[in-house]
C-alpha positions as CSV (number, residue, x, y, z in Angstrom):
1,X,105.1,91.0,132.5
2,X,107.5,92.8,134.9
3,X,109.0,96.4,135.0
4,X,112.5,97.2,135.3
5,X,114.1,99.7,137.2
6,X,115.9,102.6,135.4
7,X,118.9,103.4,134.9
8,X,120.0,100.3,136.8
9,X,117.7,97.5,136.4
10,X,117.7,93.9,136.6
11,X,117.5,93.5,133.1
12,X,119.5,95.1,129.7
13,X,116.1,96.7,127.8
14,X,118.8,96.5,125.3
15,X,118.8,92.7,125.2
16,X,115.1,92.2,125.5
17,X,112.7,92.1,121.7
18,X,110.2,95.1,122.5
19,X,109.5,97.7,120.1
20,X,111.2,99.8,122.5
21,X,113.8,97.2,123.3
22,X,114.6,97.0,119.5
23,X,115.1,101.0,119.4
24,X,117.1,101.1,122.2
25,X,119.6,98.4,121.3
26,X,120.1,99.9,118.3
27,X,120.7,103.3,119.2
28,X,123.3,102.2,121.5
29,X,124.8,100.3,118.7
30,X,125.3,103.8,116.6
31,X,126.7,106.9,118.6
32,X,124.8,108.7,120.4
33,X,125.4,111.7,118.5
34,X,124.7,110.2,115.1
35,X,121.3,111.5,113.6
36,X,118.2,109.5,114.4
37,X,115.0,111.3,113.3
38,X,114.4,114.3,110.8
39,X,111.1,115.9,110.1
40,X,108.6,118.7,111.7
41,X,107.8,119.0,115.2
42,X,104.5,120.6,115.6
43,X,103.9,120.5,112.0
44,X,106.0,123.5,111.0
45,X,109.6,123.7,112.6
46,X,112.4,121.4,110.9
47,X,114.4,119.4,113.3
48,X,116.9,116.4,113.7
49,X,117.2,114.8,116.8
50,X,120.0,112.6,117.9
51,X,119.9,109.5,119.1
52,X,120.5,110.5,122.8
53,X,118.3,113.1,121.6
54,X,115.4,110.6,120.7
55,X,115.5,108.4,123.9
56,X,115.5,111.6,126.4
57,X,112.2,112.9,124.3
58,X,110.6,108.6,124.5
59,X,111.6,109.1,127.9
60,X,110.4,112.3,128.8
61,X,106.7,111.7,127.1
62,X,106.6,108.5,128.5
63,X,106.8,110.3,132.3
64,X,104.2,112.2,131.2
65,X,101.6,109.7,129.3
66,X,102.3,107.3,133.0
67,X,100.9,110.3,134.5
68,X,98.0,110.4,132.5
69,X,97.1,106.9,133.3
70,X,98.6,104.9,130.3
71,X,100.3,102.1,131.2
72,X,100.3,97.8,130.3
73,X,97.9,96.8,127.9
74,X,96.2,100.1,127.6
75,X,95.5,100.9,123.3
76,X,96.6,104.6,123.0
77,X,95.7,105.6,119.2
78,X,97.7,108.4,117.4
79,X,96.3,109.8,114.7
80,X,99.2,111.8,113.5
81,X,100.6,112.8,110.1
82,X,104.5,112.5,109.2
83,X,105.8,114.2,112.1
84,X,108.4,113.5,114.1
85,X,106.1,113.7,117.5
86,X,104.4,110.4,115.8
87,X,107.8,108.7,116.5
88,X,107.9,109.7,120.1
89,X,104.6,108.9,121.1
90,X,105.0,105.7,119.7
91,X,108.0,104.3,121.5
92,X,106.6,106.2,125.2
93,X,103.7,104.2,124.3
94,X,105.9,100.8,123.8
95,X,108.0,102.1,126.9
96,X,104.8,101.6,128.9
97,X,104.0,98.3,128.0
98,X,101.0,99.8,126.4
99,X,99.6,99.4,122.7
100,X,100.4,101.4,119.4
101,X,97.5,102.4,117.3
102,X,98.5,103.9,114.5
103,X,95.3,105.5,113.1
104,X,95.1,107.2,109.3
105,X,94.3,111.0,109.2
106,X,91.5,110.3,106.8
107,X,89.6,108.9,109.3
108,X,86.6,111.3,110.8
109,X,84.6,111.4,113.7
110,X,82.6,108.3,112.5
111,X,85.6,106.2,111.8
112,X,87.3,107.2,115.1
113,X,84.0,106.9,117.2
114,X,84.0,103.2,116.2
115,X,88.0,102.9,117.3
116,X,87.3,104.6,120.2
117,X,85.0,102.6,121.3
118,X,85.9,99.6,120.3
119,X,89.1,99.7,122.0
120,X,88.5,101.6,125.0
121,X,90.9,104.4,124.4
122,X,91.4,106.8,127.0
123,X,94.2,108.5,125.3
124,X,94.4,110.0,121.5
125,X,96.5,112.4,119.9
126,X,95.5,114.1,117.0
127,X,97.2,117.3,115.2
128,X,95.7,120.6,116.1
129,X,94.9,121.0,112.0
130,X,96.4,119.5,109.3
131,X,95.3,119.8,105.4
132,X,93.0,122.4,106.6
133,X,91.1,119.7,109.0
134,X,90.3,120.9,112.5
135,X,91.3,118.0,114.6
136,X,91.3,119.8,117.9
137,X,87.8,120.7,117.4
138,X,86.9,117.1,116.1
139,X,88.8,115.6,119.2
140,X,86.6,118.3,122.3
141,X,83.9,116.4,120.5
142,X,84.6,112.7,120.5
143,X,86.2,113.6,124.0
144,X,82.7,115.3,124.8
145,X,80.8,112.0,123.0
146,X,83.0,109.5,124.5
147,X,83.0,108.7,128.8
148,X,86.1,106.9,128.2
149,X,88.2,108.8,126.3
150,X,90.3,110.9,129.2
151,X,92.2,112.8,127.1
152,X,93.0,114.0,124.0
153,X,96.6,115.2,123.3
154,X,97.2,117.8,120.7
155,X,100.1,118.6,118.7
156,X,100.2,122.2,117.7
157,X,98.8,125.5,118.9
158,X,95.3,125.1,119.6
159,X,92.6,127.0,121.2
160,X,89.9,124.3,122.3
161,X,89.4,123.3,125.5
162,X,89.6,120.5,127.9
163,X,92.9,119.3,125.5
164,X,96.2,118.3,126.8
165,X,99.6,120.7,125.0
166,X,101.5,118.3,123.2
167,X,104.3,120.8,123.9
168,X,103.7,120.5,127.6
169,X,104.4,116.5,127.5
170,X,107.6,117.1,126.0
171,X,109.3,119.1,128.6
172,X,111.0,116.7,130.9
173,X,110.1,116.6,134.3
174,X,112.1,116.0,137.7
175,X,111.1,113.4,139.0
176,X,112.3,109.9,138.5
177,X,111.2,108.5,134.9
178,X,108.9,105.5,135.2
179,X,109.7,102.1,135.2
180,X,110.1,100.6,131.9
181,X,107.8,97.6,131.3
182,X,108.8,94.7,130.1
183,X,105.6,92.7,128.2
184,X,105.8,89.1,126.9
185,X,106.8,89.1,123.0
186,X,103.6,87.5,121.8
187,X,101.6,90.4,123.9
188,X,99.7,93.0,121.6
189,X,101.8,95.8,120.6
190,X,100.6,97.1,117.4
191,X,96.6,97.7,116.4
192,X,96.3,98.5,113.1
193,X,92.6,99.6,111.3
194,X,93.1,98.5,107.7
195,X,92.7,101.3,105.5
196,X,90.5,99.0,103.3
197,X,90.5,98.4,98.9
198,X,87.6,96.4,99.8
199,X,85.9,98.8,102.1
200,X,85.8,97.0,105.5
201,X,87.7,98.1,107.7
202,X,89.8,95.7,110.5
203,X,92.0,95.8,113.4
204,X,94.7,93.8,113.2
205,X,96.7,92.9,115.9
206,X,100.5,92.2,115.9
207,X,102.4,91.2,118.7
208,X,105.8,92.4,119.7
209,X,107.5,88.9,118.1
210,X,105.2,88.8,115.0
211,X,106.1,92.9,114.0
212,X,109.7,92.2,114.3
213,X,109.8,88.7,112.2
214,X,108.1,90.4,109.4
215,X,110.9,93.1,109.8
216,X,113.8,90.7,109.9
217,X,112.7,88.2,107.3
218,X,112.3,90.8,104.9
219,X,115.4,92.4,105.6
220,X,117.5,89.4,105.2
221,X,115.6,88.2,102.6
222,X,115.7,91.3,100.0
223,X,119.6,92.0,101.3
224,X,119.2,95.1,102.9
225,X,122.0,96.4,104.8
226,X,121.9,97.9,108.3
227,X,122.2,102.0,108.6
228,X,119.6,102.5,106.2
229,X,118.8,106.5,105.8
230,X,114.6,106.3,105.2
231,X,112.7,108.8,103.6
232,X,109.2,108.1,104.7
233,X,106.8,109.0,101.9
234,X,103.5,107.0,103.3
235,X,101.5,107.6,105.9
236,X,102.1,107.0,109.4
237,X,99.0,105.6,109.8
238,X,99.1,103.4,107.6
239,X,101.5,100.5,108.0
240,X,103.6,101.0,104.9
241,X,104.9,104.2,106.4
242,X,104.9,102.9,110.0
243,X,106.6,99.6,109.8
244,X,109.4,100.2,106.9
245,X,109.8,103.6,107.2
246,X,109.7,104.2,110.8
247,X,110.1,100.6,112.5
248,X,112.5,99.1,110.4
249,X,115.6,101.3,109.4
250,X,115.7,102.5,113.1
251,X,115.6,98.5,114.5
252,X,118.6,98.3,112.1
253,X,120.7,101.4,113.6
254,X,119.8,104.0,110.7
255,X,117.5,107.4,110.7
256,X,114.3,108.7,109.4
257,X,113.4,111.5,106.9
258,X,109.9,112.2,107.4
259,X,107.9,114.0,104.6
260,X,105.0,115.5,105.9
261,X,102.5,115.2,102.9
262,X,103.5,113.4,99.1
263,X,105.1,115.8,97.2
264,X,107.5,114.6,94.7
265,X,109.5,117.6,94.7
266,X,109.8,117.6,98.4
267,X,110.7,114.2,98.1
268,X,113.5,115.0,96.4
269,X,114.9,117.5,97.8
270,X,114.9,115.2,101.1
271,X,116.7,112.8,99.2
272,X,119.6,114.8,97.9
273,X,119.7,116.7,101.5
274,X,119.9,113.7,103.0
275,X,121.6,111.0,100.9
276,X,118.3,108.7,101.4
277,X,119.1,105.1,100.7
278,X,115.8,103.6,101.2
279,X,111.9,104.3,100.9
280,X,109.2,102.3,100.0
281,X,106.0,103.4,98.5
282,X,103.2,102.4,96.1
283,X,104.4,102.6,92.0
284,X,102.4,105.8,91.8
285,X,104.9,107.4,94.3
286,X,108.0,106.0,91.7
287,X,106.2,107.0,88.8
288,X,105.9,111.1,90.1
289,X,109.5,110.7,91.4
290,X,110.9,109.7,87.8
291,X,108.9,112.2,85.9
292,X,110.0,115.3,88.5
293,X,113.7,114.1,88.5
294,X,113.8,114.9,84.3
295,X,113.6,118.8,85.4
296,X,116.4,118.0,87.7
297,X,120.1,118.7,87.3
298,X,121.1,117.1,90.2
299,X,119.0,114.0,91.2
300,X,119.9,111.9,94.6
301,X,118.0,109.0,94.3
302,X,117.7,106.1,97.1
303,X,119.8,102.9,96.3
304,X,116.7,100.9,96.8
305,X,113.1,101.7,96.2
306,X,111.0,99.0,97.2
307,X,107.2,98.9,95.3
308,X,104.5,97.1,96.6
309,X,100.9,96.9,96.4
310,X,100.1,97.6,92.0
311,X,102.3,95.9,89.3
312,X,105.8,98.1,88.3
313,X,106.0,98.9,84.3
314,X,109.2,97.6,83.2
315,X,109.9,100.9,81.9
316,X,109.7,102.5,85.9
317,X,112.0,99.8,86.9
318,X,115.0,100.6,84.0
319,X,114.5,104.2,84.5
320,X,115.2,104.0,87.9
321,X,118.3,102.1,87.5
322,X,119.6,103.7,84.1
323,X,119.1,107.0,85.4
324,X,119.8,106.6,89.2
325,X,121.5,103.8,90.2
326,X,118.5,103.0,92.0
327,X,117.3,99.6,92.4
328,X,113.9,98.5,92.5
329,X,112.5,95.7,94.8
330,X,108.8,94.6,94.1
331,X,107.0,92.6,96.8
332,X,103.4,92.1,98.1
333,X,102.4,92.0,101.4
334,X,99.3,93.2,103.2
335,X,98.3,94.5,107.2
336,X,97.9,90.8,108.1
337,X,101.4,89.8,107.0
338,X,103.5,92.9,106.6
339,X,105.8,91.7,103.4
340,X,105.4,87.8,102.7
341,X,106.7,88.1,99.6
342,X,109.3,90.0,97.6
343,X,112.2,89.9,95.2
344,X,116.1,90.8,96.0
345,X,118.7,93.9,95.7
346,X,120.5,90.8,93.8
347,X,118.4,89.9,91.8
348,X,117.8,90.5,88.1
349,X,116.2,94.4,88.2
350,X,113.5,92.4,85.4
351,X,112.2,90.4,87.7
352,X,110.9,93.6,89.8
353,X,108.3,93.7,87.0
354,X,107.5,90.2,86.3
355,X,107.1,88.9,89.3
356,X,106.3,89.7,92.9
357,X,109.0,87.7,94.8
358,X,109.2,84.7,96.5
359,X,108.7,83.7,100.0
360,X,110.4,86.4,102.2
361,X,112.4,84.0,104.9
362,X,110.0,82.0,107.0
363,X,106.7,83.0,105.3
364,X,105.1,79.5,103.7
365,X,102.9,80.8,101.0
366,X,101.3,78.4,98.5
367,X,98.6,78.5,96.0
368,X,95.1,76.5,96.0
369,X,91.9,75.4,94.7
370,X,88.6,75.6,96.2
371,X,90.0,72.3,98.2
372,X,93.1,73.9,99.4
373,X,95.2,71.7,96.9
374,X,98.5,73.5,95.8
375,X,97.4,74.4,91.6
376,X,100.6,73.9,89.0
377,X,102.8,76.1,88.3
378,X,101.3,78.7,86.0
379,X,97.7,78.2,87.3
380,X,95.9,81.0,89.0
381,X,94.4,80.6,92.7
382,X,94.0,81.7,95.8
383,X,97.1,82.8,97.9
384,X,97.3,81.7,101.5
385,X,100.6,82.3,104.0
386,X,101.7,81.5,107.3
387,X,104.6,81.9,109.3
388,X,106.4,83.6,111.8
389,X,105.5,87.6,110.3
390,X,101.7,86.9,110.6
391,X,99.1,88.8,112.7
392,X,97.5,87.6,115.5
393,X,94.1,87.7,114.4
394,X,91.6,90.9,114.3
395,X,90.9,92.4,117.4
396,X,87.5,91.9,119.0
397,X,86.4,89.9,115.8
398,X,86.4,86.3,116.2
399,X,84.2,85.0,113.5
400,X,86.5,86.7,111.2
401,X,89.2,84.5,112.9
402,X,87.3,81.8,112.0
403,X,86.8,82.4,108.2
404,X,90.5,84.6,107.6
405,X,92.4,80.8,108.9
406,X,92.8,77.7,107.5
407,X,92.7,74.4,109.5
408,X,96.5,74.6,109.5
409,X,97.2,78.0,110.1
410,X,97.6,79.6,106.9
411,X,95.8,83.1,106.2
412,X,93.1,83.2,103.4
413,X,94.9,86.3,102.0
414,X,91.9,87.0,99.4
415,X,94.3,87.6,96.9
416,X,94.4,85.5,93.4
417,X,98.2,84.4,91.8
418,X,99.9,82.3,90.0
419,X,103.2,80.7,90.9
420,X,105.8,81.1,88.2
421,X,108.7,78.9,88.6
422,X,110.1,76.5,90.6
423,X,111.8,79.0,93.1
424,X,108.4,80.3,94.0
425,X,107.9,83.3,92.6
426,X,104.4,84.6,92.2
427,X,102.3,86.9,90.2
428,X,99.4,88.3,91.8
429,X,96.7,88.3,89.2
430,X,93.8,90.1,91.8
431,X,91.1,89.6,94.5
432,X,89.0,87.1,94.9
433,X,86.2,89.6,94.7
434,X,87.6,91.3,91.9
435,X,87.6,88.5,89.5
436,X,85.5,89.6,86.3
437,X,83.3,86.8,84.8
438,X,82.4,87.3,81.4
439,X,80.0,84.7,80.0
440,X,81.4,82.2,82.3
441,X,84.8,83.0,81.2
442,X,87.6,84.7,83.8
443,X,89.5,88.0,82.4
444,X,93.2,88.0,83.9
445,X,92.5,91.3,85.3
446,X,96.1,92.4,86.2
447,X,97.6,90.8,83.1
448,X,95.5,93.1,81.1
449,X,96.2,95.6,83.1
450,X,99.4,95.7,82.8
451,X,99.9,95.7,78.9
452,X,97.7,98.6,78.4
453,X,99.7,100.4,81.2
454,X,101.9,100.2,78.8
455,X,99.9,102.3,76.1
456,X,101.3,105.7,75.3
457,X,97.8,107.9,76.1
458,X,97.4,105.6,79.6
459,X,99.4,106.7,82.8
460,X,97.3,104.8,85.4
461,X,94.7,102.3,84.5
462,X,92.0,100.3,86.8
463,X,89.9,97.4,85.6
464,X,86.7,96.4,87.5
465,X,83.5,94.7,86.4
466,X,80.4,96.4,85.5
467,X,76.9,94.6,85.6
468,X,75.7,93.2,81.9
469,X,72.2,91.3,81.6
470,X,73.5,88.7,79.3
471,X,76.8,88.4,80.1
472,X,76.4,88.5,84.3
473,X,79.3,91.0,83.6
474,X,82.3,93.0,81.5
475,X,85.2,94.7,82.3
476,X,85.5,98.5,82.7
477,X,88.7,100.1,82.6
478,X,89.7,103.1,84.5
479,X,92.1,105.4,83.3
480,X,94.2,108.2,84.1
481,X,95.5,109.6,81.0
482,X,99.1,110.4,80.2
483,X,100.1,114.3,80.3
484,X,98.9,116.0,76.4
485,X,96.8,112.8,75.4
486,X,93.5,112.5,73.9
487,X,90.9,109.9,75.8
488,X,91.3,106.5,74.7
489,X,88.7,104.7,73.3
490,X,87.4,101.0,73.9
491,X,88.9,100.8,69.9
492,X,91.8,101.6,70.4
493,X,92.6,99.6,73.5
494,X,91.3,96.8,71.6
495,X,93.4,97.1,68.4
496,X,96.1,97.2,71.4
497,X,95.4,94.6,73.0
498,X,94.7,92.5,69.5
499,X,98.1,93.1,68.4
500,X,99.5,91.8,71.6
501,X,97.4,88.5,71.0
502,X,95.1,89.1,73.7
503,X,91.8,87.1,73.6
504,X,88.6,89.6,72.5
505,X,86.6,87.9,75.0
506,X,89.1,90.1,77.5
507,X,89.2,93.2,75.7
508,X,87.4,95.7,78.1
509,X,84.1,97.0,76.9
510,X,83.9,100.0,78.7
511,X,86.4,103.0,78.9
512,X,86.3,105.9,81.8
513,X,88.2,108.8,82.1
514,X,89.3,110.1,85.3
515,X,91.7,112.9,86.8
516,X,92.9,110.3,89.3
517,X,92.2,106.5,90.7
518,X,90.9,106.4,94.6
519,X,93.5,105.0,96.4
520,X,94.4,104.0,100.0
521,X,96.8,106.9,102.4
522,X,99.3,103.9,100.9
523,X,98.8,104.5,97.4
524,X,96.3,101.5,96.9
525,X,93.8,101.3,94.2
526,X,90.2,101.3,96.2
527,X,88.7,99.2,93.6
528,X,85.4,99.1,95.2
529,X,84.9,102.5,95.1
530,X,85.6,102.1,91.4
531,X,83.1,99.4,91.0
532,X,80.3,101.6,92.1
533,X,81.6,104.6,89.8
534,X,81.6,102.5,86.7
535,X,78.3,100.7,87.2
536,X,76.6,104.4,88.2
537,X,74.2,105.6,85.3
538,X,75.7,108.6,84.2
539,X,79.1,106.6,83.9
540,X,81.0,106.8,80.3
């Protein structure tokens, strides 16, 4: 690791493969004056910064988090929403040679405590309040609980004390910016804390090298072209937002529209504002888009929505292009391995639906038995990958190193699949501990799930095992209903599912209504949490 002098330094940090190296090579690629970043800046005022614009404000916070002690190495967590301050921060904290910790604004003073902690963080930023959350007052308390944590930067008008002005690290200073720091490529540079569908939650770690692979491969892979305009609809927290709506269209020269909160009719406003020709979100975020656009005279739509994460109803997918022009790219990736698979802007739109891609560049994925011995084509098992896009193992955790790896490197993803054809496309089918065993017989989860999405009364649907004395266990399916239609009864989504030639020993034998599914800051069915709603005593 070495530091390079600015403005005239012994090395280009436009030649070098940093997350801050990446920004700044792009930025001189596009003019300075071209737009960069959109979104609010202390979580009310609108503005658009430049790209000159952006590096001055890096450059300026960067002086300002040296000052506060940050520098190589050091994990700096920023628990910010959409704004465009969670930009900055993030690139000062690259410039530094320090670590990006994206953290989800869910979390609470338990969940952060553990982060804290765990990583020694001496410096967090946090919103002053945000959906009516007091994180100014939650952060005097961890900073009050917590030796090491130094400082707690808050963005927004706040009256607690002890915190650092967000506002006041953004004024630039006079004296000489600090040196940029240059850290090897495989060095830590990203720590994310898995949101969790399973309910444990991780930090994994990706280096410099392995954050920019997953970006490239997928890029090339799918066909994207570079100058992307993104509308960022997830999280920043949460990698989905942070990595492809944030990471990648600025590594390839473009701009970012950040939308504070989900709101479809924000969303698409930003869109026909803007001329957005890329987001990526969970299908929920697709299915609200399609159903507000019907009000809609106008409708600016992005050229390519990319879904991952819940299987796309062919409907969504032919909507989107028949009405839009928009095309829809499915793939499946996880925190470990940001996209491993996916389809193509080339590809037939149908295959979006059928299918959730094929290796995405240099990912290896394959699909095994109990031995690790590849199953045929058309046989469910358990996904592993490997390659150039994956983590670097969970921080602080090494006997979950031990049991996430294969002898040969590949990640036990805990996802099930099935490959489809020769060209490796797969189907994920579920996780490994979602798998429902009736009577010593396994119900294809997902494929059941996704005809009866298909049912005119069902707008979201869930299916997760409840206990059963003689049968070990049976399927209950969660549902969200469609606007105007009466429940639907375990009847009727078996004459449905007879008339599709499903097996009765699959049909599920419970039926629960809710007003929504829980899901992830990402959009991600939390199917554990659905588990222990079905199996409760009161449930129907």
């Amino acid at each position: 690791m070495h530091d390079v002098d600015e403005p005239q330094g012994p090395v280009d940090i436009a030649a070098t493969d940093t997350l801050y190296g990446s920004l700044v090579r792009a930025c001189s690629v596009a003019h300075p004056d071209q737009r960069a970043l959109a979104g609010l800046r202390n979580g009310h005022e609108w503005v658009e910064l430049t790209n000159a614009e952006l590096l001055d404000a890096i450059t300026t916070a960067s002086q300002h988090l040296a000052a506060l002690g940050v520098g190589p190495g050091a994990v700096v967590c920023l628990q910010l929403p959409n704004w465009t301050e969670a930009v900055i921060y993030t690139y000062a904290v690259s410039r530094l040679g320090a670590v990006v910790c994206p953290v989800t604004t869910i979390y609470r003073q338990r969940e952060l405590t553990h982060i804290l902690e765990l990583t020694d963080c001496h410096v967090l930023v946090v919103p002053s309040t945000y959906r009516k959350f007091d994180y100014a007052g939650m952060g005097s308390v961890l900073q009050a609980e917590l030796p090491g944590l130094r400082h707690v930067i808050c963005v927004g008008d706040t009256e607690a004390e002890g915190l650092v002005s967000s506002n006041e690290l953004l004024v630039p200073l006079d004296t000489t910016p600090p040196a940029i720091v240059l850290p090897d490529l495989d060095a830590l540079a990203v720590l994310a804390f898995t949101s969790g569908t399973s309910g444990e939650s991780k930090g994994v770690m990706h280096s410099h090298r392995s954050m920019h692979a997953a970006i490239d491969d997928f890029v090339s892979h799918a066909g994207f072209p570079r100058g992307l305009t993104s509308l960022v609809m997830s999280p920043f927290g949460h990698l989905t937002g942070f990595i492809w709506g944030i990471l990648m269209p600025l590594r390839g020269s473009g701009d970012v529209v950040l939308l504070e909160t989900w709101d479809a009719e924000k969303a698409l406003d930003l869109m026909q504002r803007y001329a957005v020709s890329f987001t990526m979100g969970a299908t929920p975020f697709l299915t609200d888009l399609l159903e507000a656009a019907q009000t809609r005279r106008e409708v600016s739509f992005p050229e390519v929505f990319v879904c991952a994460g819940a299987p796309i109803p062919p409907t969504l997918i032919e909507h989107a292009l028949s009405r839009h022009e928009s095309r829809v790219v499915s793939g499946w990736g996880m925190s470990e391995y940001p996209i491993g698979t996916s389809t193509a802007v080339t590809d037939d739109p149908a295959l979006a639906s059928g299918s959730d891609g094929r290796p995405a560049g240099r990912a290896e994925v394959a699909i095994v038995d109990e031995h690790l011995t590849p199953v045929p084509v058309g046989h469910e098992g358990d996904l592993i990958i490997r390659g150039p896009g994956l983590f670097r193992g969970y921080y602080k955790r090494p006997t979950l190193d031990a049991d996430a790896f294969t002898a040969n490197g590949y990640l036990r993803t805990g996802d099930r699949a099935r490959l489809l054809d020769g060209a490796g496309h797969i189907r994920i089918s579920g996780r490994t501990k979602d798998i429902i065993i009736r009577g010593g017989e396994n119900i294809p989860v997902v494929e059941i799930e996704n005809i009866l999405i298909t049912h005119p009364a069902v707008k979201q649907i869930a299916i997760v095992p409840v206990p059963h004395d003689r049968l070990g266990e049976t399927a209950c399916a969660c549902v969200v209903l469609a606007a105007e239609k009466a429940p639907i009864t375990v009847e009727e989504m078996g004459d449905f599912l007879r008339e599709r030639g499903v097996a009765t020993q699959f049909f599920p034998e419970a039926v629960r209504i809710m007003d929504e599914l829980p899901r992830t800051p990402s959009g991600k069915i939390q199917k554990f949490v659905l588990r222990e709603l079905a199996s409760a005593p009161d449930a129907g």
